[in-house]
PASEBA-1860 file (N, C-alpha, C; in nm, 3 decimals):
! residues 194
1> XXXXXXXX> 0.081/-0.119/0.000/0.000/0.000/0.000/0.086/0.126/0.000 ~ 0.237/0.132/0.094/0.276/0.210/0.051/0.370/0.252/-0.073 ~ 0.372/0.165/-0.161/0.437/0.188/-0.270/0.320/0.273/-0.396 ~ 0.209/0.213/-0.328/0.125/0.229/-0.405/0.128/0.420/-0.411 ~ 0.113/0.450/-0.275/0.074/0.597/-0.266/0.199/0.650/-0.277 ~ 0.331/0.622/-0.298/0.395/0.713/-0.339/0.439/0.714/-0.513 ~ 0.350/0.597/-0.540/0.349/0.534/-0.670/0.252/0.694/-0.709 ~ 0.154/0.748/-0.636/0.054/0.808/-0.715/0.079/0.936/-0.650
9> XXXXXXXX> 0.214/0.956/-0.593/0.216/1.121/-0.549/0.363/1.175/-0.644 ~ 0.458/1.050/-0.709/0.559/1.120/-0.760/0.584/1.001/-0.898 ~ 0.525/1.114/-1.029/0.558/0.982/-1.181/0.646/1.040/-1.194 ~ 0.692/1.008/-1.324/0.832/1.013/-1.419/0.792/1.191/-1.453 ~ 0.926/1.225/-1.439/0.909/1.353/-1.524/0.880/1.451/-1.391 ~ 0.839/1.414/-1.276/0.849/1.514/-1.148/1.000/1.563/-1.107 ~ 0.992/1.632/-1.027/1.090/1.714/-0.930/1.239/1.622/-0.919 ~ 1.302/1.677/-0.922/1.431/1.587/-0.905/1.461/1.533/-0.803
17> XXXXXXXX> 1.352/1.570/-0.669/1.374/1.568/-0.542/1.274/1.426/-0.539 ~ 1.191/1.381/-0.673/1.162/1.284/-0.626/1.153/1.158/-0.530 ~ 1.271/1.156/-0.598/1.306/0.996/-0.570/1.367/1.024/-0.401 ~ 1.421/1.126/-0.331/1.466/1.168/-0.244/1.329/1.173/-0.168 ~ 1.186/1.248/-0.156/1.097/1.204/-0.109/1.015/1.054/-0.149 ~ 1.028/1.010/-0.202/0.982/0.876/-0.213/1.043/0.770/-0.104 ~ 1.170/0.791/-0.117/1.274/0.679/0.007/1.235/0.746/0.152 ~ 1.184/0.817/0.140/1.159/0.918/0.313/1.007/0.898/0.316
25> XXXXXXXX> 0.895/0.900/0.218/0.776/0.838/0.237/0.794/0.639/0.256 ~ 0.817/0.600/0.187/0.886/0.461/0.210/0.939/0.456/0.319 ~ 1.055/0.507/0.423/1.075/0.503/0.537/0.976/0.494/0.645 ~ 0.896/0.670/0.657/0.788/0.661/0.708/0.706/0.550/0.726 ~ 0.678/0.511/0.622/0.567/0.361/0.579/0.642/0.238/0.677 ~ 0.748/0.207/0.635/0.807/0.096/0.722/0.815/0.157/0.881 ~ 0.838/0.258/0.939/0.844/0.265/1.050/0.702/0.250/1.089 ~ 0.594/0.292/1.017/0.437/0.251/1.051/0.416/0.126/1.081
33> XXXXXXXX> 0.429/0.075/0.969/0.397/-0.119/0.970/0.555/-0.193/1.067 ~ 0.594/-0.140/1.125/0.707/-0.213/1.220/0.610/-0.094/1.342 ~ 0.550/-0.038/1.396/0.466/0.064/1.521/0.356/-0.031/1.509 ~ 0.269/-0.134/1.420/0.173/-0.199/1.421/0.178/-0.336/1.508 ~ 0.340/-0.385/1.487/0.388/-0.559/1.527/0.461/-0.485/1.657 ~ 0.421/-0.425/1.731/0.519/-0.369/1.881/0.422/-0.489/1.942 ~ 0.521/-0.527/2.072/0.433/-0.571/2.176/0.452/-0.539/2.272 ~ 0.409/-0.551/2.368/0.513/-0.475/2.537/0.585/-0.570/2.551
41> XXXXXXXX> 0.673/-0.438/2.579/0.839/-0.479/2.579/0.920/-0.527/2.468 ~ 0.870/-0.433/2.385/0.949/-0.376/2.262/0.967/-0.240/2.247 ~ 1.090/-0.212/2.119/1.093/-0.090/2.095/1.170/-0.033/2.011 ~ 1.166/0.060/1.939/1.216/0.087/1.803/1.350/0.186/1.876 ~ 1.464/0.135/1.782/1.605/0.223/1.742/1.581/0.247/1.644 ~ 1.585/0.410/1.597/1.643/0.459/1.472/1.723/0.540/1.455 ~ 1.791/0.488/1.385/1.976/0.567/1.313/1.952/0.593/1.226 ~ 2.042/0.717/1.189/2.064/0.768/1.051/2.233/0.736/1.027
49> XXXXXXXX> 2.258/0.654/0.941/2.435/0.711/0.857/2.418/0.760/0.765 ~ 2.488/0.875/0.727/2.526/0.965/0.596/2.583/0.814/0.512 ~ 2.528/0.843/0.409/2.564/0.771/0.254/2.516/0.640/0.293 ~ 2.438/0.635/0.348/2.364/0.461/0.409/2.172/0.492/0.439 ~ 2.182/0.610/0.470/2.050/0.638/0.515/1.969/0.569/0.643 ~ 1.836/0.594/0.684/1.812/0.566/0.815/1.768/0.411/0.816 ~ 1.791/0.344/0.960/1.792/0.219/0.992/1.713/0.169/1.116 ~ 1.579/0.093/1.078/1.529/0.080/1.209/1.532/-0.089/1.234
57> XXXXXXXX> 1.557/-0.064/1.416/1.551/-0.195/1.462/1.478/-0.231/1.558 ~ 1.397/-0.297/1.557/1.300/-0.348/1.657/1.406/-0.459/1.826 ~ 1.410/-0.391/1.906/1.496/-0.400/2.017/1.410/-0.456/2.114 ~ 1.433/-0.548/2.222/1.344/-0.551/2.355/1.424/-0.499/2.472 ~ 1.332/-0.406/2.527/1.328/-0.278/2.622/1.360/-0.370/2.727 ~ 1.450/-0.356/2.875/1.465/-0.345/2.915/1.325/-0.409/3.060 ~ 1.309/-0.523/3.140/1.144/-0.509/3.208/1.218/-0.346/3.317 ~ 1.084/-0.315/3.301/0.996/-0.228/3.399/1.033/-0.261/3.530
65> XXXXXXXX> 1.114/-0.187/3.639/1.087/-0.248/3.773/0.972/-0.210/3.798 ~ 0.908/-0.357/3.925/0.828/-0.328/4.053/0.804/-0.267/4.076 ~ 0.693/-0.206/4.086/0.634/-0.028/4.200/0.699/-0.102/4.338 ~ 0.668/-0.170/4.389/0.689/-0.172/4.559/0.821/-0.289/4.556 ~ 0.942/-0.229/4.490/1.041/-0.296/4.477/1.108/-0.235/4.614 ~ 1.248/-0.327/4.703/1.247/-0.255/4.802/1.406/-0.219/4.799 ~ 1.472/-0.171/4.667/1.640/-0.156/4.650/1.633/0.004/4.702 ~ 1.749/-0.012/4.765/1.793/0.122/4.808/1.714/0.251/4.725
73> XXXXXXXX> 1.635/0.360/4.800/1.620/0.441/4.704/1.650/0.552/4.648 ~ 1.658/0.648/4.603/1.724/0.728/4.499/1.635/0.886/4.602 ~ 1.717/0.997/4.606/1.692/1.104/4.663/1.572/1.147/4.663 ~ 1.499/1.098/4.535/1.333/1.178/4.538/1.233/1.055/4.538 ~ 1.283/0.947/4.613/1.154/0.855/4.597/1.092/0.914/4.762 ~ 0.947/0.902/4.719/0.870/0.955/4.843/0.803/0.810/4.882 ~ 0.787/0.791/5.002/0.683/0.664/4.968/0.620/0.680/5.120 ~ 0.493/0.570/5.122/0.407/0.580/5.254/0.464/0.516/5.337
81> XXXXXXXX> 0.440/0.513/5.412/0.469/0.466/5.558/0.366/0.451/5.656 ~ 0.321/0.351/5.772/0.280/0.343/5.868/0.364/0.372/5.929 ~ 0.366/0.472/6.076/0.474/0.448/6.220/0.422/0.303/6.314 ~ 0.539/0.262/6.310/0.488/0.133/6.375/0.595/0.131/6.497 ~ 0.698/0.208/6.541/0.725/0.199/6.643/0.797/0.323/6.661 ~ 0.828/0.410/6.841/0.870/0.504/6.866/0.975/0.437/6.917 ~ 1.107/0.491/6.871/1.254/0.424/6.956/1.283/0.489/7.030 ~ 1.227/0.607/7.097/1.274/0.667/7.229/1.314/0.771/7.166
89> XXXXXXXX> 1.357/0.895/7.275/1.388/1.033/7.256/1.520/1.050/7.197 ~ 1.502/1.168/7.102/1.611/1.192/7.088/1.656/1.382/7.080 ~ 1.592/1.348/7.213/1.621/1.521/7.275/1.497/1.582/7.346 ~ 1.506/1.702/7.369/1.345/1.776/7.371/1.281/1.760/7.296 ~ 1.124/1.699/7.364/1.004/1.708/7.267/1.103/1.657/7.102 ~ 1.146/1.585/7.130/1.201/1.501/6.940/1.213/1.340/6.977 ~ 1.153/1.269/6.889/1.185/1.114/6.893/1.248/1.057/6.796 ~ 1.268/0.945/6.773/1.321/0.883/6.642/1.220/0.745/6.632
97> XXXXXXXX> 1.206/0.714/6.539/1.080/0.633/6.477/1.150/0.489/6.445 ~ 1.029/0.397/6.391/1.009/0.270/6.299/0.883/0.311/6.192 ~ 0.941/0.324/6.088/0.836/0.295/5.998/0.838/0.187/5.877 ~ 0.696/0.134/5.819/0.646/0.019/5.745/0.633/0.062/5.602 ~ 0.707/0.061/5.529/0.642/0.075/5.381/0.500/0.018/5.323 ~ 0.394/0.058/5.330/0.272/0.043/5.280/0.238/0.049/5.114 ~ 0.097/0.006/5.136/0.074/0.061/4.961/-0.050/0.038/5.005 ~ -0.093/0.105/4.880/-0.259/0.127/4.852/-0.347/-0.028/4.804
105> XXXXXXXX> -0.461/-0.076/4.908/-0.503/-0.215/4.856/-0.638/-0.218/4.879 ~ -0.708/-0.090/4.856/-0.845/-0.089/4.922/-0.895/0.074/4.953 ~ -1.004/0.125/4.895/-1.073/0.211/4.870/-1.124/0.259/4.990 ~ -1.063/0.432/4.992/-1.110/0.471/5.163/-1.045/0.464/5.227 ~ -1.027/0.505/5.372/-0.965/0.533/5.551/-0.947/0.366/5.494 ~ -0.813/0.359/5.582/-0.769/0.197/5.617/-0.705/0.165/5.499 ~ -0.694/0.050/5.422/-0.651/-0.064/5.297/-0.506/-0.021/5.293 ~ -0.447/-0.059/5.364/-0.283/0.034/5.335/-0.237/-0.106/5.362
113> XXXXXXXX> -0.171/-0.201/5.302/-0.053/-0.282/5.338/0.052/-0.324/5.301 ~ 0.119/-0.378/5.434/0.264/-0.366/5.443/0.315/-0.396/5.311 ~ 0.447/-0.366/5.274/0.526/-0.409/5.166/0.614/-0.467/5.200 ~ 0.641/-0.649/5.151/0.746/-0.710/5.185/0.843/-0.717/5.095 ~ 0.997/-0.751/5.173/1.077/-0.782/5.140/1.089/-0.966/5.036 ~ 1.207/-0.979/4.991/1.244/-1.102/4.933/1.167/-1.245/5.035 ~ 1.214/-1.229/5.161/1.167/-1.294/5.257/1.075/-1.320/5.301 ~ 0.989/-1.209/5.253/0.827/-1.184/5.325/0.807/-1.119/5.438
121> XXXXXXXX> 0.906/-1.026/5.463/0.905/-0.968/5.628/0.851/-0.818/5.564 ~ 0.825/-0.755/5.610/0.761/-0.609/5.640/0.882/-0.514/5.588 ~ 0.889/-0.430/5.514/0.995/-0.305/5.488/1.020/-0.248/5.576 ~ 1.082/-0.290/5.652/1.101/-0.117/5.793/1.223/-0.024/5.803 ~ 1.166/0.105/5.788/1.279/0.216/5.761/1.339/0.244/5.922 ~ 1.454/0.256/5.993/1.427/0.306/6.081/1.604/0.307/6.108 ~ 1.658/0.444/6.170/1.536/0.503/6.230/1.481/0.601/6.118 ~ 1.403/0.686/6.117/1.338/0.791/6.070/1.296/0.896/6.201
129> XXXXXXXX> 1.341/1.025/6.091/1.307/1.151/6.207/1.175/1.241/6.170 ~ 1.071/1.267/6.212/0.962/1.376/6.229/1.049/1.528/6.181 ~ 1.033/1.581/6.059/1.042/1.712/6.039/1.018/1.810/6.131 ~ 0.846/1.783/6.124/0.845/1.916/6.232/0.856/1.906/6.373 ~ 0.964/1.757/6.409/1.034/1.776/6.533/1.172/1.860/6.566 ~ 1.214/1.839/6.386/1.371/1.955/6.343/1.361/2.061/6.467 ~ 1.223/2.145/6.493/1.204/2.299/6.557/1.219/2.311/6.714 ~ 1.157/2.151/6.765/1.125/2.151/6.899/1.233/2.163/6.928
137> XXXXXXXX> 1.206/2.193/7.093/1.333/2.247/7.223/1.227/2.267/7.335 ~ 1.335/2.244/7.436/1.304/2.190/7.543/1.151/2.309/7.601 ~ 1.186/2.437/7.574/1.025/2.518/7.608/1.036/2.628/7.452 ~ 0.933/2.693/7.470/0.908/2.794/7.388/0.787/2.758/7.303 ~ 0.885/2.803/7.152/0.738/2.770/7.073/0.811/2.623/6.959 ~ 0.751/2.529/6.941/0.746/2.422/6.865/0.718/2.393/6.736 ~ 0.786/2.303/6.686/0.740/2.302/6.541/0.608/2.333/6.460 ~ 0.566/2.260/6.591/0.358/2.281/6.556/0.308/2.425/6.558
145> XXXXXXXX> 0.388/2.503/6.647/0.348/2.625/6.666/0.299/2.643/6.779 ~ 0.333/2.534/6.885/0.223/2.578/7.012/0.393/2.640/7.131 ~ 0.328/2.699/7.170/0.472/2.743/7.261/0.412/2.682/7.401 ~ 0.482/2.617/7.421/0.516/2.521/7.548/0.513/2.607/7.698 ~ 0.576/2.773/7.681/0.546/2.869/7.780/0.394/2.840/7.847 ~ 0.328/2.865/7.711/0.156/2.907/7.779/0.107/2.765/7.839 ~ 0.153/2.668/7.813/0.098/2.569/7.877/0.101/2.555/7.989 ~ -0.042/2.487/8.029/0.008/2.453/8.221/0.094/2.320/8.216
153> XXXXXXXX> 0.157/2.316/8.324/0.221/2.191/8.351/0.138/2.066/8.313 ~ 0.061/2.043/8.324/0.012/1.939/8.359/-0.025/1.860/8.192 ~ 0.041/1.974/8.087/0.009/1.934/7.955/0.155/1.955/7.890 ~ 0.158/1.818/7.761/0.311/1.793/7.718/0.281/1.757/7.567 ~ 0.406/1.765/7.539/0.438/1.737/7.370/0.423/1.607/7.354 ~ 0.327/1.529/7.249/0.365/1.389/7.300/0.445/1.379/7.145 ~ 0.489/1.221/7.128/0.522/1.205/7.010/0.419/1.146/6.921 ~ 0.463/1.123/6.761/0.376/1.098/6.649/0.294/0.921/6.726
161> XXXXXXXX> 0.189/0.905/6.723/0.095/0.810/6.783/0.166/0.653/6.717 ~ 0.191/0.564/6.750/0.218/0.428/6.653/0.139/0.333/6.675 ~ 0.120/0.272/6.535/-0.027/0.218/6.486/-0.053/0.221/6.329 ~ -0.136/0.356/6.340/-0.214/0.394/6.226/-0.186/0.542/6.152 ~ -0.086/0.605/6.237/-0.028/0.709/6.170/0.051/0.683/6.028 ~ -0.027/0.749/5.938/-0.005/0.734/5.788/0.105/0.864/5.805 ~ 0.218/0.853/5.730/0.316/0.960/5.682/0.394/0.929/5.540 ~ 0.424/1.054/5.497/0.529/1.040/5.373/0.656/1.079/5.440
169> XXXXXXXX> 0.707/0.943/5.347/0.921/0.946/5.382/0.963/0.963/5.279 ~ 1.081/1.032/5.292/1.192/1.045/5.177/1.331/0.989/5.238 ~ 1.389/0.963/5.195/1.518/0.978/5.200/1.630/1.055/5.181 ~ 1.672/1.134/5.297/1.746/1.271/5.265/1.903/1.213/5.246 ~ 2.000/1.290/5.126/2.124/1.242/5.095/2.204/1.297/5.268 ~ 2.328/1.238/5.331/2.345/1.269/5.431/2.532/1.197/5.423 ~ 2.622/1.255/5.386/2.768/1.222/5.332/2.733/1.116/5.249 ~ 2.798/0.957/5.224/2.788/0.833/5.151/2.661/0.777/5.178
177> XXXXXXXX> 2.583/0.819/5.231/2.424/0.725/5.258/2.345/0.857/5.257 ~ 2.291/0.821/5.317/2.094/0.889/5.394/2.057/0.823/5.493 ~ 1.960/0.977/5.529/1.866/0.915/5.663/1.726/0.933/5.618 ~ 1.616/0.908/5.654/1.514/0.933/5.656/1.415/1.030/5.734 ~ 1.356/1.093/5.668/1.234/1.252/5.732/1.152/1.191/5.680 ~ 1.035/1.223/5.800/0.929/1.181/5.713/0.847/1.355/5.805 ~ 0.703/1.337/5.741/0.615/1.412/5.779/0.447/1.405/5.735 ~ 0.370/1.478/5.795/0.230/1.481/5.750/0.174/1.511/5.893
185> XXXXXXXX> 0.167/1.422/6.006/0.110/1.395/6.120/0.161/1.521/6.197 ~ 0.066/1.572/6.360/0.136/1.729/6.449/0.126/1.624/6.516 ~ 0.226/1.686/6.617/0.250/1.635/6.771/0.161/1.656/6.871 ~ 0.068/1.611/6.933/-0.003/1.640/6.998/0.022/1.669/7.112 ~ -0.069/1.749/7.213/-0.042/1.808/7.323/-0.163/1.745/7.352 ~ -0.111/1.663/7.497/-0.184/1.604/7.576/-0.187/1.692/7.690 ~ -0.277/1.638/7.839/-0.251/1.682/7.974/-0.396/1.639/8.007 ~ -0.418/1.672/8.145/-0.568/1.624/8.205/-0.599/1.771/8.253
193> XX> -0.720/1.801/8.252/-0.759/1.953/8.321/-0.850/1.875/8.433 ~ -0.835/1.943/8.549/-0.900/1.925/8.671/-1.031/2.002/8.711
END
C-alpha cells in the first residue's frame, strides 16, 4: 500500500527531489507497519548514517521495575509509611521512629498494606526523624506552633501516635548514605484539666 501511494504522489518527469521524497515516504511507511507488530516490551532504534540512510531496529526494552520494589532508594523517591514503632527520645520534645512501607489495597480510611521484602518480612525504615520535630526544644514555641510557655504543667508534647499514623518518607542524601524525614502527622499536646 505504501508503494502504491507514493506510486501516485511522484511519476516520471516530477521534481528531481523525487526519488529523495519517495525513500523518506517509504521510510515513514516501514516505520508505521514495524509501530503496528510492537508488543510490550518492545521498541524501536532509529539511526541515521550519511551515505547509508536511516535504519530501524526493533529492540526488547529493558522489564519495567516493581512499584513496591524494596532496592535502596534514589533522593526523590517519596513513599508511605505506617509508624509502627517510637525508639525513644532523641532530645526535647524530638523522637526517632520505625516505619512500614505500605501501599494502597483498598478504597477509603484503612486498605494500606505492608510491603514485603524477598523474605516476606515487612519493609522497615528506621530510624526515621519527624520534620516538624527539626524545631522543637526543650520550652518555647514548637514546630507545631504551640509554645510550650503558655501551657500549664500538667500538659506535654507527645510524640507521632504508633499504629495507624499514615506519613510520607523520603530519604534525605546525608555524606555516603541517607537518613530518613518523614512528615504529615502534628504532635499532639496532651494533659488532664482538673
Amino acid at each position: 500500500m505504501s508503494q502504491q501511494l507514493t506510486d501516485m504522489m511522484f511519476q516520471p518527469g516530477d521534481s528531481p527531489f523525487a526519488p529523495l521524497f519517495r525513500e523518506r515516504l517509504n521510510n515513514l511507511a516501514m516505520i508505521a507497519a514495524t509501530l503496528t507488530e510492537l508488543k510490550v516490551g518492545d521498541g524501536l532504534l532509529l539511526t541515521f548514517e550519511p551515505g547509508v540512510g536511516m535504519r530501524l531496529e526493533l529492540i526488547q526494552l529493558p522489564a519495567t521495575p516493581v512499584e513496591d520494589t524494596v532496592t535502596p532508594p534514589i533522593d526523590s523517591d517519596i513513599v508511605w509509611c505506617l509508624v509502627t514503632a517510637n525508639l525513644g527520645s532523641a532530645g526535647p520534645n524530638r523522637w526517632t521512629y520505625e516505619l512500614t512501607r505500605v501501599r494502597k489495597t483498598a478504597a477509603g480510611y484503612g486498605g494500606w498494606t505492608p510491603i514485603t521484602d524477598e523474605e516476606g518480612q515487612p519493609v522497615r525504615i528506621a530510624p526515621a526523624y519527624f520534620a516538624m520535630e527539626n524545631a522543637n526544644k526543650a520550652s518555647g514555641v514548637q514546630g507545631d506552633g504551640v509554645d510550650l510557655d503558655n501551657l500549664d504543667s500538667r500538659f506535654s508534647l507527645k510524640p507521632v501516635p504508633v499504629g495507624d499514623s499514615l506519613v510520607l518518607a523520603r530519604p534525605v542524601p546525608l555524606g555516603e548514605g541517607f537518613e530518613w524525614w518523614f512528615w504529615i502527622p502534628m504532635n499532639a499536646i496532651d494533659g488532664k484539666c482538673e
